[in-house]
C-alpha positions as CSV (number, residue, x, y, z in Angstrom):
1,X,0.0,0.0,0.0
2,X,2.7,2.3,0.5
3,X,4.1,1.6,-2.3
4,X,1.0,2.6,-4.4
5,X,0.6,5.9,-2.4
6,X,4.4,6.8,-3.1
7,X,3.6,6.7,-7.2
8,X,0.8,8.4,-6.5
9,X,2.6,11.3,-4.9
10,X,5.3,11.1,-7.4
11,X,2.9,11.9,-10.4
12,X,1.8,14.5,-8.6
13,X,4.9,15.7,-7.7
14,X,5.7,14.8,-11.6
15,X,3.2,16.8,-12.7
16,X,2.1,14.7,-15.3
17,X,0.3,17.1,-17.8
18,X,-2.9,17.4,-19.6
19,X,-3.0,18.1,-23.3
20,X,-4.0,21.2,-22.3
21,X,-1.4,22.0,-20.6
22,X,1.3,20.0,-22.8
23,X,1.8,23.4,-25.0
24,X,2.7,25.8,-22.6
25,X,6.2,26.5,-21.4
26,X,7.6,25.0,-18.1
27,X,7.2,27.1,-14.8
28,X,10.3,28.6,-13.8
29,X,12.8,25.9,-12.1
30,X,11.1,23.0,-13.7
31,X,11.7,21.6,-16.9
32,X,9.2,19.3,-19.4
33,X,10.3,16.1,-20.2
34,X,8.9,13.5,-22.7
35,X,9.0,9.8,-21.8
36,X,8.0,6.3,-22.9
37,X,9.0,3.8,-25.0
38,X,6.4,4.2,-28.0
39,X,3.1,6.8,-27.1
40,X,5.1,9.4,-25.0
41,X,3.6,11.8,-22.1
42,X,4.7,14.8,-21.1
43,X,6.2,15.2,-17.5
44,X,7.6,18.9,-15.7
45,X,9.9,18.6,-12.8
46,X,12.2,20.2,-10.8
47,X,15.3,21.2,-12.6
48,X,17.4,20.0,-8.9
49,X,16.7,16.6,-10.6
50,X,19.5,16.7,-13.3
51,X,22.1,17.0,-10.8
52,X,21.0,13.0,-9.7
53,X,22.8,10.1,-10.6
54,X,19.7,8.3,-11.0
55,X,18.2,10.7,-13.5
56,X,21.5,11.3,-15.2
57,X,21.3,7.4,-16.1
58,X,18.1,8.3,-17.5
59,X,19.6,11.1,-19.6
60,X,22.3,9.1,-20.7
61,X,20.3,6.4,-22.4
62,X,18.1,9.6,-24.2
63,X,21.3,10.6,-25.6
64,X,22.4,7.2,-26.7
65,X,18.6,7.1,-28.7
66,X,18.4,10.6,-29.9
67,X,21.4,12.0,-29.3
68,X,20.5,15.8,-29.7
69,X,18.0,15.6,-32.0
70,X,14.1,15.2,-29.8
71,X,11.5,14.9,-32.5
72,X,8.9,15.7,-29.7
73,X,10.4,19.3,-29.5
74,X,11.8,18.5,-25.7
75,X,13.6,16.4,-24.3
76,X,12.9,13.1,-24.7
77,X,13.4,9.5,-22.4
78,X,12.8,6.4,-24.2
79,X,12.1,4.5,-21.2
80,X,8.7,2.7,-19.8
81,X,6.5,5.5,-18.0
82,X,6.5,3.1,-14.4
83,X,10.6,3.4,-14.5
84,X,10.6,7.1,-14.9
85,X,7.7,7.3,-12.1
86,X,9.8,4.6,-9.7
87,X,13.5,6.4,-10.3
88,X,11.7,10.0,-9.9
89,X,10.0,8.8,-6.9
90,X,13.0,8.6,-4.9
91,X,14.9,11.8,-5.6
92,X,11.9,12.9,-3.2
């Protein structure tokens, strides 16, 4: 159970956005990130997270996919949505 409540308050945290929402810029100190393997959904969160190890693995395997060229217009993580939500979970 309290597994299922911490992935809950990570995609809140997350900020998982609505396609309303997916076209407007980032608030300041968060960034918008695109991630899953083949439909991808847009996530904003705190820039503080690049400076983690475990999100810099993340980062790493973008590059290796895309290198710098995102065709969603951000940046992009080719990884399943439930590993972005479990690694971003526990830079809380």
């Amino acid at each position: 159970m309290a597994f299922v409540r911490s992935l809950l308050g990570a995609k809140k945290i997350l900020g998982a956005a609505t396609s309303k929402r997916a076209t407007t810029a980032a608030p300041k100190g968060f960034l918008a990130v695109y991630v899953g393997e083949s439909q991808k959904k847009r996530y904003v969160v705190p820039v503080s997270y690049l400076s983690q190890p475990s999100f810099q693995a993340l980062l790493i395997k973008s590059e290796e996919e895309f290198g710098f060229d995102h065709p969603m217009g951000g940046l992009t993580i080719p990884c399943p949505e439930d590993t972005f939500i479990n690694v971003t979970s526990q830079l809380q």
